[in-house]
Steps between C-alpha positions, in 0.01 A plus 500: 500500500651801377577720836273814586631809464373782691450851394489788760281754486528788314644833774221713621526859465589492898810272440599719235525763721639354764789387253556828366504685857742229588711506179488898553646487881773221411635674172501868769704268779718404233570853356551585830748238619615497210627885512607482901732222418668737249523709669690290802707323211620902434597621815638144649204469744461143742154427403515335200375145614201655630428710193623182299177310639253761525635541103471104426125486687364791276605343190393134594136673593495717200622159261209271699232747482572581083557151397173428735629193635341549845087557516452865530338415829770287657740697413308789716528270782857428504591857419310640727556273814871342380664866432402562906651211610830523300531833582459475874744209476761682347455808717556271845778340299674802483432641814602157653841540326615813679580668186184711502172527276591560120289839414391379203291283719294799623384555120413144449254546799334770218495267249350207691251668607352620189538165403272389772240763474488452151437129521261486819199641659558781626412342896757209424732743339516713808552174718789321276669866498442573882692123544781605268565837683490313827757295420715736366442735776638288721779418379580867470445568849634192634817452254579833337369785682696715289274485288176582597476830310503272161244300684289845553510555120440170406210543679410827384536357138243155609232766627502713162477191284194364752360876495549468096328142460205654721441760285562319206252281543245682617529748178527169277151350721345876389567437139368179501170614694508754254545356194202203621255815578594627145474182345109428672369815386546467202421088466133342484493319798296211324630463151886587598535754196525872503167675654373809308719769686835251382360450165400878497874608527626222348343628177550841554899425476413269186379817336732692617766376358357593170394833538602757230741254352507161317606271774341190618187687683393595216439105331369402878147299498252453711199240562239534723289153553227435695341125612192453298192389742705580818233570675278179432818311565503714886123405523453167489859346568533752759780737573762262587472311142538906360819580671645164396368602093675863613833346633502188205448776218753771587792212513382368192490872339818529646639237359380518160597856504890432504737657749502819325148587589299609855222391630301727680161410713315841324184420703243244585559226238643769272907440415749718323799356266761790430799381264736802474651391181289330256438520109082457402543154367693383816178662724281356283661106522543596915115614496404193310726255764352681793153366407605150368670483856167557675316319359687179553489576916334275695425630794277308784308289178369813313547477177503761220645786716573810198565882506432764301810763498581830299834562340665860474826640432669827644500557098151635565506576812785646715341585804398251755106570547509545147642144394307311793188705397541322092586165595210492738274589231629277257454217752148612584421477161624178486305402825209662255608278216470193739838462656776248490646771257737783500503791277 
């Protein structure tokens, strides 16, 4: 039996970003490390070994996280609780040795902790950073006394990147609460596509983009369909079977529509198509696959679900009443005409 092979999953956008943050940080430590040991390699400094490592750690993270050999995820964890650990080790290490705490060490306090707040809650960031600073506090006050005043603005340096990662966040959590409110009042709740404010401005920038000149406003369309018998579908399969009709039609318009086009919930069972760029012909085949779409939907065992729809183009119309206003009277007069029709 041949063996199975197993495919991971595609990375989600938060892995991505997590990998990028990450990738970001390591390739900064290693720019950094990178110029302090040139530094010490100029004037004939001691603390090359330690600047040799922090060098050789940065550029082992920054290879890992590029070549993605380590799950975005893991590789948070070990980052983010391993970089602690090491660094505490090496700090009591050198304390231990009598020859004093490299001040290089001091920086690396910096970097670790953005590392940690940018791979943790913020609760369990605070936590893992308060358990790094307490070792390394004590063995400044215990081993090398001397140097408590690097100790003072290491953690001067922890408290502006906490203070930072705060504030980031909570402008980040704004933009997303923002950008949600934006996004729901401008969506149909039921159907999931633009309501009529969206579709409003949506088509005002359509046109837009054409006024006074020959750009691609100017060959926009637009279709306004509405479900033929609505209402006796509302009456006697009730309002539940409707919304379903309402929710099953506008993915099916927007389907056929291609991913050029927007769907817009214009009222009750009334939709709007807006292509921005599209030659008569091509409106015409979309207007014809719009209503071969709908009436193949099946939708709670009614059968023979149409629409009658109006077609216009910002040819004859470049104002937005004033293109709504002809393509709902060219779909009223196909309602007239007996529906399942466009004109």
């Amino acid at each position: 039996m041949a063996p199975r092979i197993r495919l991971s999953p595609p990375p989600t956008d938060l892995e991505n970003g997590v990998r990028r943050a990450h990738l970001t940080l390591a390739l900064l430590s290693t720019a950094t490390h990178a110029a302090l040991l040139l530094f010490e390699l100029t004037h004939a400094r001691q603390q090359l070994g330690v600047l040799g490592i922090g060098l050789g750690v940065s550029v082992v993270m920054a290879a890992l996280i590029a070549l993605r050999r380590v799950p975005a995820l893991l590789l948070a964890v070990l980052l983010s609780y391993g970089l602690p650990l090491w660094l505490v080790a090496e700090v009591l290490r050198s304390a231990l040795t009598g020859q004093g705490i490299p001040q290089e060490y001091y920086l690396t306090v910096g970097i670790v902790t953005v590392v940690i707040f940018s791979s943790l809650p913020t609760l369990r960031a605070f936590v893992v950073t308060a358990l790094m600073l307490s070792g390394v506090g004590a063995a400044v006050l215990l081993l090398a006394p001397l140097d408590i005043p690097l100790l003072l603005y290491a953690l001067f340096l922890v408290g502006m990147i906490a203070f930072l990662a705060l504030y980031g966040q909570s402008v980040h959590t704004e933009r997303v609460r923002g950008e949600l409110l934006r996004t729901q009042a401008h969506t149909d709740p039921l159907t999931g596509v633009l309501n009529r404010r969206g579709g409003g401005q949506h088509l005002d920038e359509v046109l837009a983009q054409g006024s006074g000149t020959q750009g691609s406003g100017t060959r926009a369309a637009a279709m306004l369909l509405d479900i033929d018998r609505f209402k006796g579908i509302n009456d006697t399969h009730g309002h539940a079977l409707g919304d379903e009709v309402l929710t099953q039609v506008a993915r099916a318009v927007q389907a056929a529509a291609g991913p050029e086009a927007t769907v817009t919930r214009w009222g009750g069972e009334e939709f709007l198509v807006v292509w921005p760029d599209l030659e008569p012909q091509e409106a015409y085949a979309a207007a014809s696959r719009l209503l071969e779409a709908i009436r193949t939907l099946r939708v709670g065992g009614l059968l023979g679900l149409t629409v009658s729809a109006g077609l216009a183009f910002a040819s004859e119309a470049q104002v937005r009443d004033e293109l709504v206003n002809l393509a709902d009277r060219r779909m009223y007069a196909a309602k007239q005409a007996g529906g399942d029709r466009w004109l």
